[in-house]
Biopython code that builds the backbone (N, CA, C, O; Angstrom):
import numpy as np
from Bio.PDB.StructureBuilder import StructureBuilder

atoms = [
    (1, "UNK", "N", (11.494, 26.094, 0.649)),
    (1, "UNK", "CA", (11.592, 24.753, 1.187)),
    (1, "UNK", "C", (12.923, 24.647, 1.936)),
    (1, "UNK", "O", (14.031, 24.982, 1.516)),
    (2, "UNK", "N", (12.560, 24.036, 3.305)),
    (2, "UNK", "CA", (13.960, 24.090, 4.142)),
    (2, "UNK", "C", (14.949, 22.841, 3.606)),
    (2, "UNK", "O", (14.507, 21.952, 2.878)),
    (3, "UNK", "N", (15.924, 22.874, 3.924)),
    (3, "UNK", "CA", (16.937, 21.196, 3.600)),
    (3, "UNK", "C", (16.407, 20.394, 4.047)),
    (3, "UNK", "O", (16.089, 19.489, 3.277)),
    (4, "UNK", "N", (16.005, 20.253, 5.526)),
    (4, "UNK", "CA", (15.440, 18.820, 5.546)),
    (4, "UNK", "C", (14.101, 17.937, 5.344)),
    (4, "UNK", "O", (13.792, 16.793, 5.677)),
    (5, "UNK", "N", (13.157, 19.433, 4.345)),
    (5, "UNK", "CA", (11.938, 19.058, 3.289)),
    (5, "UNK", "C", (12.643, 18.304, 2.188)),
    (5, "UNK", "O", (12.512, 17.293, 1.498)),
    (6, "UNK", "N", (13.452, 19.314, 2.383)),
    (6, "UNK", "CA", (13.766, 18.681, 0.306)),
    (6, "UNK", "C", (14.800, 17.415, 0.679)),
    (6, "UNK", "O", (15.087, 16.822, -0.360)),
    (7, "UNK", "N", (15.212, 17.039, 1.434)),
    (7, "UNK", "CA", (15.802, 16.220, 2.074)),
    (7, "UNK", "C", (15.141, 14.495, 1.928)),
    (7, "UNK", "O", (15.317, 13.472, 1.266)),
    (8, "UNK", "N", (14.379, 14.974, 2.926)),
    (8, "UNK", "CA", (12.765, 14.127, 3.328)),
    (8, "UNK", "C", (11.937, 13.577, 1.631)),
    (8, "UNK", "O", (11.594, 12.427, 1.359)),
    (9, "UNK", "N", (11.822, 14.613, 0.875)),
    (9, "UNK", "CA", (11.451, 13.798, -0.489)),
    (9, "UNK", "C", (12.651, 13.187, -1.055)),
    (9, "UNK", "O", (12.262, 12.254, -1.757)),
    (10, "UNK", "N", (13.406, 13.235, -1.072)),
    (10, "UNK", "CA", (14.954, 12.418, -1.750)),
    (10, "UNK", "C", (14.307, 11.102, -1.162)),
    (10, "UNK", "O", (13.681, 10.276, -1.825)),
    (11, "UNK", "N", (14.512, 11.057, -0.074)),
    (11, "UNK", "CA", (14.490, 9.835, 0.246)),
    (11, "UNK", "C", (13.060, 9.058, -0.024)),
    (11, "UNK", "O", (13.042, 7.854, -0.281)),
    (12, "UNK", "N", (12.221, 9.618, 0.034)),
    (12, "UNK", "CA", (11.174, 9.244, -0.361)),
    (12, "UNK", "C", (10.554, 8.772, -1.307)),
    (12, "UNK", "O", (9.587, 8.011, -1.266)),
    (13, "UNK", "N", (11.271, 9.356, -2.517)),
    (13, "UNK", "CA", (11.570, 9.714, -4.072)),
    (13, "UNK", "C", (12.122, 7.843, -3.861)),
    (13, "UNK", "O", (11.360, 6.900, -4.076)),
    (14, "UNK", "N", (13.583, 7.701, -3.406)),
    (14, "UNK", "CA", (14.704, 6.832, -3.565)),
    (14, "UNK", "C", (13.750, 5.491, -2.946)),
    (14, "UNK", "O", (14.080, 4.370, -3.332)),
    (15, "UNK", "N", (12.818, 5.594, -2.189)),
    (15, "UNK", "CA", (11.819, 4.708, -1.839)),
    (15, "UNK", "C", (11.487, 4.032, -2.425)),
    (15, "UNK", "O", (11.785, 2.847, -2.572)),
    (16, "UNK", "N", (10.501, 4.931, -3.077)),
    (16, "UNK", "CA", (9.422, 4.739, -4.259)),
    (16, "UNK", "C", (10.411, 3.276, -5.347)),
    (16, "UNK", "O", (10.212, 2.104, -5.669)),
    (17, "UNK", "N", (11.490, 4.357, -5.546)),
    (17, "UNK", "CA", (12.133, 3.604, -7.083)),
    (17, "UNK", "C", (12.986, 1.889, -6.209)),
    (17, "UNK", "O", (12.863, 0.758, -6.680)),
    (18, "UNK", "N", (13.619, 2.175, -5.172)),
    (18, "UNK", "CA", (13.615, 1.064, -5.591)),
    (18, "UNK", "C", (13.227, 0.182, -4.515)),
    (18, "UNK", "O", (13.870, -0.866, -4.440)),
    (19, "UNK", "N", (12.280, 0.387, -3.636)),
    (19, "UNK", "CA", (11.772, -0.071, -2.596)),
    (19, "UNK", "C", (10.101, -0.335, -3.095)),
    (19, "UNK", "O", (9.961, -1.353, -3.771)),
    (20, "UNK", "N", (8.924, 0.413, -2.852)),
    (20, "UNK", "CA", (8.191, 0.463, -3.312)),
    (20, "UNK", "C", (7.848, -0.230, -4.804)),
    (20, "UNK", "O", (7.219, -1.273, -4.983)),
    (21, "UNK", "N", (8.312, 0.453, -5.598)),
    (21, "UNK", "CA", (7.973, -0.336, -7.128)),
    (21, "UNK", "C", (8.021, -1.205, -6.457)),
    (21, "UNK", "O", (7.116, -1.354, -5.636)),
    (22, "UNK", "N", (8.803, -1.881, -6.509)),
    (22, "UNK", "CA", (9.213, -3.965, -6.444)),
    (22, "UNK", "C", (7.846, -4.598, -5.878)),
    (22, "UNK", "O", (6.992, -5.354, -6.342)),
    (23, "UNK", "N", (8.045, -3.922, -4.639)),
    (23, "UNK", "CA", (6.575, -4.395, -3.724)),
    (23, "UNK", "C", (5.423, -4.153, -4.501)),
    (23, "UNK", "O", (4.844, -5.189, -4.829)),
    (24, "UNK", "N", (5.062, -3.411, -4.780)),
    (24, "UNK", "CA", (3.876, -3.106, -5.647)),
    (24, "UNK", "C", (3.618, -3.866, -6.936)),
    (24, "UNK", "O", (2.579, -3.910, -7.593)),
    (25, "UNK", "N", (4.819, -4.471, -7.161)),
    (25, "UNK", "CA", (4.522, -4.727, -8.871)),
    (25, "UNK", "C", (5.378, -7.104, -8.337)),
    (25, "UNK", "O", (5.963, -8.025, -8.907)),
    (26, "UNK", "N", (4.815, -6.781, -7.038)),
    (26, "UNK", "CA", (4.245, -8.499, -6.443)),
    (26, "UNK", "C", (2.803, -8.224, -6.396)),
    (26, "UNK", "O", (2.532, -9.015, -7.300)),
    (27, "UNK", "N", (2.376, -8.044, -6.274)),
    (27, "UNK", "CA", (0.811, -7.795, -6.327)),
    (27, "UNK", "C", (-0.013, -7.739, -7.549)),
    (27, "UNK", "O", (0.329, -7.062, -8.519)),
    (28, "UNK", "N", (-0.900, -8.316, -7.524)),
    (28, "UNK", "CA", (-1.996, -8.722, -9.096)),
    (28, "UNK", "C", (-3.097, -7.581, -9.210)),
    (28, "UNK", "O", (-3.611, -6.858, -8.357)),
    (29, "UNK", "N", (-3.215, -7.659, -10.174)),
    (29, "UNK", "CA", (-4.156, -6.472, -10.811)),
    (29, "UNK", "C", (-5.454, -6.560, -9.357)),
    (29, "UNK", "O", (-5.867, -5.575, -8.745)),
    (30, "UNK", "N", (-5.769, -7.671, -9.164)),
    (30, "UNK", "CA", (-7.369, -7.658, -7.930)),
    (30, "UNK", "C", (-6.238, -7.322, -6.875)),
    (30, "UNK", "O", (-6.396, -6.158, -6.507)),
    (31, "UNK", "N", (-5.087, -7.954, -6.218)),
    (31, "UNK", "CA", (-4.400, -7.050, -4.806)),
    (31, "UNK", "C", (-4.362, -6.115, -4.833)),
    (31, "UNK", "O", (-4.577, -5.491, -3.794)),
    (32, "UNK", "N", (-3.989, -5.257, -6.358)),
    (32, "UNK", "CA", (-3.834, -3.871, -6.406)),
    (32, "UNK", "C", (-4.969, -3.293, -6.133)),
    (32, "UNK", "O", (-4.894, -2.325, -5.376)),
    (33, "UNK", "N", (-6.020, -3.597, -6.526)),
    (33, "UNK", "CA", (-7.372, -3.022, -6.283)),
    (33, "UNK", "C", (-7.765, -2.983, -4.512)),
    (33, "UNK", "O", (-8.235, -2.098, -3.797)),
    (34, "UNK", "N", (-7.322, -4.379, -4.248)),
    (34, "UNK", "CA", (-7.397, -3.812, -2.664)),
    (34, "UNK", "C", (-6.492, -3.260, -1.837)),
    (34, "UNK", "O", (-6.733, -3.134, -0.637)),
    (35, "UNK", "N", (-5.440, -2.902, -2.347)),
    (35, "UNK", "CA", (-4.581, -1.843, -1.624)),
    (35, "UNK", "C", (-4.939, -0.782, -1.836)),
    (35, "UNK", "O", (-4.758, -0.169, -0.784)),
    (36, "UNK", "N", (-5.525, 0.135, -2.856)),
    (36, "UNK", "CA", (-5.381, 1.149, -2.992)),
    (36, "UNK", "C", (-7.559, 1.036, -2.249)),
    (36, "UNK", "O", (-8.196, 2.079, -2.097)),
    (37, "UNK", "N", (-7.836, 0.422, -2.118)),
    (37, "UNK", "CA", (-8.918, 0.231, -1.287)),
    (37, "UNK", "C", (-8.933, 0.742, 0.308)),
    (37, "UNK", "O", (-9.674, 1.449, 0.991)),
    (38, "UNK", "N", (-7.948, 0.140, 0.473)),
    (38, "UNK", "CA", (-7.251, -0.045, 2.175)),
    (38, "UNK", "C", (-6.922, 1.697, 2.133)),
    (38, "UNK", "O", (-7.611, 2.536, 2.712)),
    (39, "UNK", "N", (-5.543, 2.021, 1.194)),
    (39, "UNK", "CA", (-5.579, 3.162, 1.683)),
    (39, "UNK", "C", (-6.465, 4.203, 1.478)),
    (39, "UNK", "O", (-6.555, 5.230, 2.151)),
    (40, "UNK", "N", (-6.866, 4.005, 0.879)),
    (40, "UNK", "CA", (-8.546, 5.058, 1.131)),
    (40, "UNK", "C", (-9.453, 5.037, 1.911)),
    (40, "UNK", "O", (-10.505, 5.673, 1.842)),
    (41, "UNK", "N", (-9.023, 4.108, 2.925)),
    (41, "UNK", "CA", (-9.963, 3.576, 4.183)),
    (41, "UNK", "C", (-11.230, 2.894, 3.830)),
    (41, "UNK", "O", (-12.231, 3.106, 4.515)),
    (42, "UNK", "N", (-11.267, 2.046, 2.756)),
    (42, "UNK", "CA", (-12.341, 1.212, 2.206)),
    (42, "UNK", "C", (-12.194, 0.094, 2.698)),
    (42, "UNK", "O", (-11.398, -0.600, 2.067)),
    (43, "UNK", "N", (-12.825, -0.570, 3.948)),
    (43, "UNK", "CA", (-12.528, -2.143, 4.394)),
    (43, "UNK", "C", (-12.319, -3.343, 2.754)),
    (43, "UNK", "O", (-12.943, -3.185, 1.704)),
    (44, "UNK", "N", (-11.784, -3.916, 2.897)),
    (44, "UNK", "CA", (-11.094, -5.086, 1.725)),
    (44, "UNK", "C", (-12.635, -5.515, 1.480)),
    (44, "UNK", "O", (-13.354, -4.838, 0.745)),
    (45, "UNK", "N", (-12.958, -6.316, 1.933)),
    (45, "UNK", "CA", (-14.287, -6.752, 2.109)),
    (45, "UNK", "C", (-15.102, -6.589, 0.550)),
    (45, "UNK", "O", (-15.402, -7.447, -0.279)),
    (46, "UNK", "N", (-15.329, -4.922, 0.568)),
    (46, "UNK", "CA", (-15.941, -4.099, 0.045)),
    (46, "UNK", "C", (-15.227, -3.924, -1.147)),
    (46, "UNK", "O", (-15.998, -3.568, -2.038)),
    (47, "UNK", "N", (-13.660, -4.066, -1.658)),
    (47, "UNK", "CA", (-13.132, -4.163, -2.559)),
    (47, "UNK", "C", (-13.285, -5.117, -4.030)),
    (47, "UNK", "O", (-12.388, -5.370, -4.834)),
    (48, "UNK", "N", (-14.550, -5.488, -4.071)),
    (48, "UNK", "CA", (-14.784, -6.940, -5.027)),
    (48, "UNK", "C", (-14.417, -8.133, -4.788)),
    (48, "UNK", "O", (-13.641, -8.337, -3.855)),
    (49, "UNK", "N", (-14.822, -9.026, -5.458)),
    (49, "UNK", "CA", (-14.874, -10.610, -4.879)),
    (49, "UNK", "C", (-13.621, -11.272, -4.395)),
    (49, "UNK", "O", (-12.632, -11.511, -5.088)),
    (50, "UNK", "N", (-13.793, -11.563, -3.021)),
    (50, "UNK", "CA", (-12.744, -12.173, -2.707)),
    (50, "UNK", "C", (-11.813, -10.841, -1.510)),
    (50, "UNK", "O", (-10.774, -11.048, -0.884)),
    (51, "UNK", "N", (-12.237, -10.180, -1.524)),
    (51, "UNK", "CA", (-11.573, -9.052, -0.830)),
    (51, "UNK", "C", (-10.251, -9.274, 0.124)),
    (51, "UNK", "O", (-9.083, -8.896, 0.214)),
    (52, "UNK", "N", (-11.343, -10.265, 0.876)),
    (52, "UNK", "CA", (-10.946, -10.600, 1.975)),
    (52, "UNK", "C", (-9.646, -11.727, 2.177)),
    (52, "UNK", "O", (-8.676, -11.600, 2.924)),
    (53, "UNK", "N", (-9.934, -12.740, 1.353)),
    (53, "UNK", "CA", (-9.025, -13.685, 0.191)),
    (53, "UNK", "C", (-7.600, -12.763, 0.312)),
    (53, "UNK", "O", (-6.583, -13.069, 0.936)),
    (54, "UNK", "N", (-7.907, -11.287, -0.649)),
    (54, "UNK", "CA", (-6.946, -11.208, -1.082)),
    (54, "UNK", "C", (-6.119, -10.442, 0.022)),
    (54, "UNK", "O", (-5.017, -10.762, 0.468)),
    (55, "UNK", "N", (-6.878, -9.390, 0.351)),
    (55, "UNK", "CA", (-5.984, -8.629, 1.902)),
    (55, "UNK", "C", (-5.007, -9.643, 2.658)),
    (55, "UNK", "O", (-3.828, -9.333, 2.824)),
    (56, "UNK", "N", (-5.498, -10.809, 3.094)),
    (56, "UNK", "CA", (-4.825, -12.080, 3.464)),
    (56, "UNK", "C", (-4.015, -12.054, 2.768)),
    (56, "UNK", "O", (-3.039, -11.463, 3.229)),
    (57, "UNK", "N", (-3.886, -12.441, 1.748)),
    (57, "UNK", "CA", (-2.270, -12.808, 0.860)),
    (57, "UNK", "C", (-1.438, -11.572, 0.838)),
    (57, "UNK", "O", (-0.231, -11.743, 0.670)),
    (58, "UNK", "N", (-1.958, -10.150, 1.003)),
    (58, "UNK", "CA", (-1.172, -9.190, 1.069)),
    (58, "UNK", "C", (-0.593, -9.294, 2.117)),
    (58, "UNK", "O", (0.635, -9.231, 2.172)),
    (59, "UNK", "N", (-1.439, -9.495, 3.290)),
    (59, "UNK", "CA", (-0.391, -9.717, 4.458)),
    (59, "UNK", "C", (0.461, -10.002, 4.363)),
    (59, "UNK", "O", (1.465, -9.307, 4.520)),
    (60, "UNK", "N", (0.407, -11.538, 3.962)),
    (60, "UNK", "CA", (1.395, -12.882, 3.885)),
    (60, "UNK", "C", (2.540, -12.103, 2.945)),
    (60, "UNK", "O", (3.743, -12.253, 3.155)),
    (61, "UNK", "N", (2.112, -11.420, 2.091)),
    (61, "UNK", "CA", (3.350, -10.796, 1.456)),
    (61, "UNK", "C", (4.248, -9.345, 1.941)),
    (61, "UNK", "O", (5.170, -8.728, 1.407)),
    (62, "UNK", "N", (3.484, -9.161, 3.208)),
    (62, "UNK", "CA", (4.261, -8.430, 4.055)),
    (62, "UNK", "C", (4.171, -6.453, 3.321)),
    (62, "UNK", "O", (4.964, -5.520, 3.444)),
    (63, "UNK", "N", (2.265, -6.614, 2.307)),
    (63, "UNK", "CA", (2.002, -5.624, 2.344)),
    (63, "UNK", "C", (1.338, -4.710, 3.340)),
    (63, "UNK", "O", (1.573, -3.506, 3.446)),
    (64, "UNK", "N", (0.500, -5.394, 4.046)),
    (64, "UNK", "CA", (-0.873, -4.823, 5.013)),
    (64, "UNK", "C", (-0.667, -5.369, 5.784)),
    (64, "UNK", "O", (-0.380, -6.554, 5.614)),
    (65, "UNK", "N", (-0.707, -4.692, 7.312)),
    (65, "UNK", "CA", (-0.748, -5.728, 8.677)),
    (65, "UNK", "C", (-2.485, -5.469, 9.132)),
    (65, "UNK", "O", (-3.126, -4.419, 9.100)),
    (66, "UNK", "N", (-2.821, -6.528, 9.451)),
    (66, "UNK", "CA", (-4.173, -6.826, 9.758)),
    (66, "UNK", "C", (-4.179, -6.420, 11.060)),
    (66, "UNK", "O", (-3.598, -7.049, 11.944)),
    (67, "UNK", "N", (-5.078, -4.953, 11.326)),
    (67, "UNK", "CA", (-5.577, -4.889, 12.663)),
    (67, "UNK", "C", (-6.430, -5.277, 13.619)),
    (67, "UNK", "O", (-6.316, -5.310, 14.845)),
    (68, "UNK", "N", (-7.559, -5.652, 12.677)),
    (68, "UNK", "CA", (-8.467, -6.421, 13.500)),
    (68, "UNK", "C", (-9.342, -7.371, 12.531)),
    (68, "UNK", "O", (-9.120, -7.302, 11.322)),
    (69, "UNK", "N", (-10.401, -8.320, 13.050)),
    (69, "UNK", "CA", (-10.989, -8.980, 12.026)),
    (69, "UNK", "C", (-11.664, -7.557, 10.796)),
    (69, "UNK", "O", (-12.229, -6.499, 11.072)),
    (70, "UNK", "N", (-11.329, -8.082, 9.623)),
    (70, "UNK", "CA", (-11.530, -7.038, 8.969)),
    (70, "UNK", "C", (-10.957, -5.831, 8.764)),
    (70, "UNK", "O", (-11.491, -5.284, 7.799)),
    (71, "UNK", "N", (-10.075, -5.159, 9.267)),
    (71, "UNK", "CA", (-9.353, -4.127, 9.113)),
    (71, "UNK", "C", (-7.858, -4.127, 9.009)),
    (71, "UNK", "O", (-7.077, -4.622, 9.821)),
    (72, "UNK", "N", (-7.538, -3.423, 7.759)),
    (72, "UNK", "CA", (-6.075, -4.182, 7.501)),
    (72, "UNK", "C", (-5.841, -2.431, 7.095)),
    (72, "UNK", "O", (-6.717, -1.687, 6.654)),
    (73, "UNK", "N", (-4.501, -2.090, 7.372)),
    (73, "UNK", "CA", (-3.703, -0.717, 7.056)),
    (73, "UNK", "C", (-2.270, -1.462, 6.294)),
    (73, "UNK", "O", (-2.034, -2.669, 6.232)),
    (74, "UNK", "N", (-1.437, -0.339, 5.761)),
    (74, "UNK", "CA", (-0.291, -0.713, 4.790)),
    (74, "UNK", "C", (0.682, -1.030, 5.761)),
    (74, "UNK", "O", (0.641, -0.783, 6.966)),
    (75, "UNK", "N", (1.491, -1.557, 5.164)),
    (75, "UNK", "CA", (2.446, -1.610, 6.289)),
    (75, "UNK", "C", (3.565, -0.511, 7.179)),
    (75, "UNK", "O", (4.057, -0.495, 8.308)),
    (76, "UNK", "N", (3.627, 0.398, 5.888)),
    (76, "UNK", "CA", (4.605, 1.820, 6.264)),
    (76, "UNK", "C", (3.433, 2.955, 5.546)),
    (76, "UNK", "O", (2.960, 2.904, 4.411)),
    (77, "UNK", "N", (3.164, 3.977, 6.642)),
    (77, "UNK", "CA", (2.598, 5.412, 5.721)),
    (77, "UNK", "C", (3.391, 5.531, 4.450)),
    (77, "UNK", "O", (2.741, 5.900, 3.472)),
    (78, "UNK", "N", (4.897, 5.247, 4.244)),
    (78, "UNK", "CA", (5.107, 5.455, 3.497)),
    (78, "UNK", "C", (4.667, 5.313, 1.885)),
    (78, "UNK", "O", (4.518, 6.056, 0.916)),
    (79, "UNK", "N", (4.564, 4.028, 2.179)),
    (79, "UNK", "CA", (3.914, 2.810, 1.228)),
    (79, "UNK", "C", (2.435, 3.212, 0.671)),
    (79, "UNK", "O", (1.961, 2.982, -0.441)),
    (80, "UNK", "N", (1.942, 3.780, 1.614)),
    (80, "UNK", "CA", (0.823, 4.180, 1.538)),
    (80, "UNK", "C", (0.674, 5.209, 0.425)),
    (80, "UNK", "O", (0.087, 5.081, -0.650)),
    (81, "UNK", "N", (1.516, 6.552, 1.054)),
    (81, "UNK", "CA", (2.149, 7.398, -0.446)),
    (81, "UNK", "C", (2.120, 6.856, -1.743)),
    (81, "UNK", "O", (1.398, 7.169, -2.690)),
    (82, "UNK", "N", (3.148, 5.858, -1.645)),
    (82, "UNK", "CA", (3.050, 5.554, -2.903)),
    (82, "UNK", "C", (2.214, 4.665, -3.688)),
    (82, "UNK", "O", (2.296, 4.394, -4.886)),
    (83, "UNK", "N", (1.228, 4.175, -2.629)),
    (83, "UNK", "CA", (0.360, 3.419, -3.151)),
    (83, "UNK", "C", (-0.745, 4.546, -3.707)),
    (83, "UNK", "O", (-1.374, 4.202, -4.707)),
    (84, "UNK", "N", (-0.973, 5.590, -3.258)),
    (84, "UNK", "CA", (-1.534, 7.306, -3.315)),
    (84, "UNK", "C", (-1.609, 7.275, -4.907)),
    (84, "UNK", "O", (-2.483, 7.282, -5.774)),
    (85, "UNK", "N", (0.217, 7.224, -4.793)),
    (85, "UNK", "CA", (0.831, 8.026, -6.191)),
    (85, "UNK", "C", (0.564, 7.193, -7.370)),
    (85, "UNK", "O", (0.131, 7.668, -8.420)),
    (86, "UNK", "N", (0.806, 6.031, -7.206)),
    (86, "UNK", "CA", (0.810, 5.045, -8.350)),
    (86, "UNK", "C", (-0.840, 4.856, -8.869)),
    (86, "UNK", "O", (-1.152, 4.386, -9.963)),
    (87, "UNK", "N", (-1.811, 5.335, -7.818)),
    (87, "UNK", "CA", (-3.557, 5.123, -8.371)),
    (87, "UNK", "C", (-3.868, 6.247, -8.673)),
    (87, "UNK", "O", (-5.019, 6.120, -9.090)),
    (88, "UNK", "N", (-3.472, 7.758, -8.770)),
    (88, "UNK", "CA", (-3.941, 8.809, -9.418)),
    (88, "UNK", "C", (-3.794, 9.346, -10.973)),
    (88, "UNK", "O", (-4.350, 10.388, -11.322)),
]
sb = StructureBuilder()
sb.init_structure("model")
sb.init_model(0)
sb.init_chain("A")
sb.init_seg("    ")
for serial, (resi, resn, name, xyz) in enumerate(atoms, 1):
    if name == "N":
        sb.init_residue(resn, " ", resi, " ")
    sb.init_atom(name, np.array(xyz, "f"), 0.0, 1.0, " ", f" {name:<3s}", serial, name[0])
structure = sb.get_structure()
């Protein structure tokens, strides 16, 4: 592994803890369900009742930016990672 791999997870790592958590742990057991929806490329919709409801409030909380009617992505790939890490 070159320095600026192992580099690149430090920071990523330093993300997670104290960037990520926080964000993640504003979100309710049903948001959580549709984030980790989203990043699996599952439209919200399709995420259980209210999907759509809730993707909206993720927005508003400055998790998911809404691309089109119906299609919402995370806000940073990063985020995404750790939204990855925290559902396996």
């Amino acid at each position: 592994m070159d320095l600026l791999e192992h580099e690149w997870r430090a920071v990523a790592r330093q993300l997670a803890v104290e960037k990520f958590s926080v964000e993640w742990n504003t979100a309710t057991a049903a948001e959580e369900q549709v984030l980790r929806a989203v990043v699996a490329g599952v439209p919200p919709g399709t995420a259980g009742k209210g999907g759509g409801a809730l993707a909206a409030r993720l927005v508003r909380k400055g998790l998911l930016l809404r691309r089109a009617r119906g299609e919402y992505a995370p806000y940073h790939p990063l985020f995404a990672d750790y939204v990855r890490s925290v559902a396996d």
